[in-house]
N, C-alpha and C positions, 0 to 999 in steps of 0.2 A: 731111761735117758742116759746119755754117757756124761761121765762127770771129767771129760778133758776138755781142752777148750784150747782154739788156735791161734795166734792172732792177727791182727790185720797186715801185717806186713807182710803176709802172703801173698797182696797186691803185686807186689814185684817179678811173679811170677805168671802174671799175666799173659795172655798170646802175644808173642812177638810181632806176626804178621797181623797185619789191619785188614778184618773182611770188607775192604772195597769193592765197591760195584764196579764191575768192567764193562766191555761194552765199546760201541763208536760214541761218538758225544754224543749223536740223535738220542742213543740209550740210555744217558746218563740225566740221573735229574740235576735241571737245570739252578730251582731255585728262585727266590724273589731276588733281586738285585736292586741296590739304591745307590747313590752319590754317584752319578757316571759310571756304574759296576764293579764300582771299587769294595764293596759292602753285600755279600751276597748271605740271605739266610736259607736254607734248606728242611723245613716241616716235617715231618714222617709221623707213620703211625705202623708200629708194628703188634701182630697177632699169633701168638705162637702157642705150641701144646709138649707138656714136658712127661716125662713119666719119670721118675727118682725111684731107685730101688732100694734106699734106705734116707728116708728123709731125715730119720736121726742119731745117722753116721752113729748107728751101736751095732757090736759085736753080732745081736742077733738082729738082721733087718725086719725092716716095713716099708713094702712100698707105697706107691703113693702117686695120681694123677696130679696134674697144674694147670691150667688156662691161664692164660699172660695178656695182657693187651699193657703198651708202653708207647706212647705220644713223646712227641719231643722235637727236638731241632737242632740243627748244625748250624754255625755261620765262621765266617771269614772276613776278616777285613784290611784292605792291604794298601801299605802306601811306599814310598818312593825307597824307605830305607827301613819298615816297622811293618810289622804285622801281629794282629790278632784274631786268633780262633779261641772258639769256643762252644759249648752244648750243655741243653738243659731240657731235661729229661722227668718222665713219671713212669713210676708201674705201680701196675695191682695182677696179686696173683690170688686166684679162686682155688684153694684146694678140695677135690672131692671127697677125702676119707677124714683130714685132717681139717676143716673149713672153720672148725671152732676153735682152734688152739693156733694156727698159722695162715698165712695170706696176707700180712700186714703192706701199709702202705709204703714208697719206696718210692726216693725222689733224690735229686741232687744235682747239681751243675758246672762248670771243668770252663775256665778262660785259663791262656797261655799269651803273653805279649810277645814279640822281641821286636830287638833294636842294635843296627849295626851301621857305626860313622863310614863303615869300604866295603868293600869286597871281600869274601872270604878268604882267608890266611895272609891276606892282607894288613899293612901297619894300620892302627885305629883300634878303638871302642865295638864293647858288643854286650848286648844285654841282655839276660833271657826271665822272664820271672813269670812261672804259674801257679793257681791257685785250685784247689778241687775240695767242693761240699758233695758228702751222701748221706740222708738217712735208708740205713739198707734194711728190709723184713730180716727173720733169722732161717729164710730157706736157703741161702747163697751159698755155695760151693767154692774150693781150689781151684776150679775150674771156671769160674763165674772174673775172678780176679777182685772182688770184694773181701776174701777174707772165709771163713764160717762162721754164722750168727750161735749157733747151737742153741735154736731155740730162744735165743735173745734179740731182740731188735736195737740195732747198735749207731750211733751217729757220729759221723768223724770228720775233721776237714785239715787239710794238708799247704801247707804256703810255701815255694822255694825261689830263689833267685842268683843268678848266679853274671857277675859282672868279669868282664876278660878285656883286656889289653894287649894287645900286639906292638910287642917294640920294634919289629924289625921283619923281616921274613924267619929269622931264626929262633927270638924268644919271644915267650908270652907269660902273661901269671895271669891268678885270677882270684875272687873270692867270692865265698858262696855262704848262704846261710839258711836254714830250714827250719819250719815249728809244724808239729804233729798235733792231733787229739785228737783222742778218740773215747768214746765213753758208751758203756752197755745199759741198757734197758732192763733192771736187774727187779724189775715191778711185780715180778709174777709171783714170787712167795714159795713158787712149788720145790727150784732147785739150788743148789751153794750157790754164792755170788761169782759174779767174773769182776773184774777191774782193770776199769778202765786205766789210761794214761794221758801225758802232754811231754812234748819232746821238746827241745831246740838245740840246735846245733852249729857251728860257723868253721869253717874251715879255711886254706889257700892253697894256691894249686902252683906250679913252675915249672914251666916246658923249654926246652929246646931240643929244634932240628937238627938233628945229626947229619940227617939225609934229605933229601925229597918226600923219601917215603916214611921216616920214622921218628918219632921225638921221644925225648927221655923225661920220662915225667917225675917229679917228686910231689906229695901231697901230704897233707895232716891236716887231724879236724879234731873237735871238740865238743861233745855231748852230753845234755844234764836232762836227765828222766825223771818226771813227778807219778810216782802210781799213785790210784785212786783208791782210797782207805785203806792203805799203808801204814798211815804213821799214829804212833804210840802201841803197833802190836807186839806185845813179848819184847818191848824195847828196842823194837826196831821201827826208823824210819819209812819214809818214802822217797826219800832220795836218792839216785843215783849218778854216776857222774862214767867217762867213757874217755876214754882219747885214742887215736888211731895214726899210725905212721907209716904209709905205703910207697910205694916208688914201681916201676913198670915200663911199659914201651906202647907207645899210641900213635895215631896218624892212622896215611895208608899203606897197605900191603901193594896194592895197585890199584888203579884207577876204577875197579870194582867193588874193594874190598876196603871195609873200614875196620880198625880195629882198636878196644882199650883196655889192657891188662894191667893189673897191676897188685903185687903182693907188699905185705907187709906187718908188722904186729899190731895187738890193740888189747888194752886192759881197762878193765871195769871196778870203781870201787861200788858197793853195792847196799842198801839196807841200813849202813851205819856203822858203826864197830870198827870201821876201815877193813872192812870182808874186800875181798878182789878175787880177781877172776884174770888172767892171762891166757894169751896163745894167737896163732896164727891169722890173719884174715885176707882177704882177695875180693878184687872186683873189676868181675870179665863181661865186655861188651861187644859185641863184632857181629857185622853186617855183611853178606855175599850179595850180587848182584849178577846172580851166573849171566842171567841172558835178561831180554827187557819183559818175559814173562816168569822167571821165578827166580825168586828170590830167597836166602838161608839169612840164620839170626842167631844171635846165640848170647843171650843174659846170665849173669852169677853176679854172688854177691854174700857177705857175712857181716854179720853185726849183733848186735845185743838191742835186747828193750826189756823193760820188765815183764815179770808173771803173769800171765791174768787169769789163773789159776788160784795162787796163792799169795798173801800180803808176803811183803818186804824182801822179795825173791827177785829172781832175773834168768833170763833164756839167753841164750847164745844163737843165733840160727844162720843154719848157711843152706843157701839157695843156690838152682841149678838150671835152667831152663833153656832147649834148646826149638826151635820152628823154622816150618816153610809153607810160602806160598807158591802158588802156580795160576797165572791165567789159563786158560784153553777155551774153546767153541769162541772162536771169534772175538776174544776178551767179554766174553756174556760172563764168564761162569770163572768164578776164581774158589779153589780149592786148598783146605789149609790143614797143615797136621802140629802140633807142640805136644811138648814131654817136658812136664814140670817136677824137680824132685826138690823137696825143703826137708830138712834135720833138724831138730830143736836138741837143745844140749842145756840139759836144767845146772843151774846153778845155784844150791843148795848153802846154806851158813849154819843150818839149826837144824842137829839132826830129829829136832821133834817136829819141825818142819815139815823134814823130808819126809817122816814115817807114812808109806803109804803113797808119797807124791814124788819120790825122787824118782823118774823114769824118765828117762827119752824116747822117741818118736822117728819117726820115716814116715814122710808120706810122698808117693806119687801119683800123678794124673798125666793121662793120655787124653787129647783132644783130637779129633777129625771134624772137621768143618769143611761147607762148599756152601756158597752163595750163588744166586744165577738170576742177572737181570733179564726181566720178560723186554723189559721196555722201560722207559725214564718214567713212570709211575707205577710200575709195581717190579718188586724180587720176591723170590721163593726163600728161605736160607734152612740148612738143618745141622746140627749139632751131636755129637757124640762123646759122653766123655765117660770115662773108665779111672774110677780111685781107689787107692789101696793104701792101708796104713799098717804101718808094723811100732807096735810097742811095747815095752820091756816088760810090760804087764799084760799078758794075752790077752786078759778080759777084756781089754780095749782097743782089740785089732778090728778094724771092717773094713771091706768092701763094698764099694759103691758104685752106679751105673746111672746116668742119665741119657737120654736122648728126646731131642729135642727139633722140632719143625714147625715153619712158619713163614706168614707172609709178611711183607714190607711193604707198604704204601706211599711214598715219597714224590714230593715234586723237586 
């Protein structure tokens, strides 16, 4: 078993492009529709078969077959000036070699509100607030955008919202606030613990247009980290605390093109002591709309959370993630590629801590994906993804391979 462990904010590096069904609308499923069709829910049942060529991402692999079956539902509901979507979902995975040790069950479900008094960039109010439950098994991948369980089954739920004001066509401010948690399934007795967290954080944000196409942003936020049996080790807490000062350039580049950049510093005190941690951080957003069948994307991002590796410690991680999609065959068949790279930058206080666990990490992942609607009740869909880790410690380099195919059954 590999004794490192990742943590969930490798969600962020999720696939940029959304495997949408394409298609004419005959193609497309349609859906139960309620209140004058203002309310539409979407069912599905999806059946897929995986092969993993190192189900626990160690040095020396083992592969390993999967059967999938995952039920669930999409809806929408939209009114004059608000809209909410959202989806709630199952799976159960059957493994063939591993059936006794992994397979666990796998559930959770994603609402998003908004609300906006105008028009886009418009004077007025606008509100955005989502919320997202998972309990994930510990087969999940970089690639999966859940994180890696390693062999832990992990349950986490995420709450953001973020209020904005437009005073004019030229300024706007805004404020935003977040709570994280997350906690592992550490029941098994066989390997060390991992440790979990709970986050919260509030920030404000203050833009103005310079141009049409370009606004000047300034932002700062504020975050306080609880890790999960942290405190009273070797006298050190579990608290940590974070602050972040960025500034950048956002809007659009063109009527295509969105973009949101933004550098700045951030320091972390950490474990107790008044330990801290400084330097650099960034957060890159931008959307291409080459033509109305494909589309470029491109996510970054750096921050801190704590260990979950070791009590009273803290990570630095900076994320990279670039994708595209492509319709083609008549918009039946939409086609997807992403390249995700994440660095963890351990930050250490105790070098008896550190003995043996001060290392950092690289990991990236290659995805290929293509979906292909038959008709507005079934898609085919297949997956390919390709991991690689490098760290300071060989013994704990691997490579990993999945690939993945499957039907979809939707109305």
């Amino acid at each position: 078993m590999n004794k490192h462990f990742t943590g969930l904010a490798v969600a962020s590096l999720a696939a940029i492009p959304v495997f949408a069904a394409g298609g004419s609308e005959g193609d497309k499923p349609m859906g139960f529709r309620f209140f004058n069709q203002h309310l539409t829910i979407k069912p599905y049942v999806a059946l897929s078969y995986t092969y993993d060529s190192n189900v626990d991402t160690m040095h020396h692999s083992s592969g390993d077959s999967i059967f999938c079956i995952q039920p669930g539902a999409d809806f929408d509901w939209k009114g004059d000036t608000w809209a909410l979507v959202g989806s709630a979902w199952y799976r159960r995975n059957a493994y063939c070699k591993y059936s006794n040790e992994m397979g666990e069950n796998s559930y959770g479900e994603s609402l998003a509100f908004k609300w906006a008094s105008s028009a886009q960039n418009e004077k007025g109010w606008s509100l955005v607030i989502a919320e997202k439950y998972r309990y994930s098994d510990q087969s999940d991948s970089l690639g999966s955008g859940d994180g890696r369980g390693i062999w832990r089954d992990r349950e986490a739920f995420d709450i953001s919202g973020v209020l904005q004001r437009r005073f004019s066509e030229r300024l706007h401010a805004s404020v935003l606030g977040q709570y994280n948690w997350l906690d592992y399934k550490n029941d098994t007795g066989k390997y060390a613990p991992l440790y979990g967290w709970q986050s919260w954080s509030a920030g404000a944000e203050a833009g103005y247009a310079a141009s049409k196409w370009t606004d000047l942003i300034l932002a700062g936020g504020y975050s306080h980290y609880t890790q999960s049996g942290g405190r009273g080790y070797r006298n050190y807490n579990n608290e940590s605390k974070a602050w972040t000062v960025q500034a950048g350039l956002g809007s659009h580049a063109t009527e295509k093109i969105t973009y949101r950049a933004l550098m700045g510093v951030s320091w972390l005190d950490y474990g107790g002591h008044s330990n801290a941690d400084r330097g650099w951080t960034y957060s890159l957003d931008g959307n291409w709309r080459v033509t109305r069948q494909w589309q470029i994307s491109v996510l970054g991002k750096s921050y801190y959370q704590p260990s979950e590796r070791t009590r009273g410690q803290a990570l630095k991680v900076y994320s990279l993630s670039a994708g595209t999609s492509y319709l083609t065959l008549g918009d039946k068949m939409t086609l997807t590629a992403n390249v995700a790279w994440r660095y963890e930058d351990t930050c250490y206080n105790d070098r008896y801590l550190a003995s043996g666990n001060d290392y950092d990490e690289d990991i990236l992942s290659v995805r290929l994906g293509a979906t292909y609607t038959i008709n507005r009740w079934v898609s085919v869909f297949t997956m390919l993804t390709w991991e690689e880790d490098w760290c300071d410690r060989k013994e704990y380099d691997y490579s990993r391979f999945r690939g993945t195919l499957g039907l979809r059954f939707h109305y």
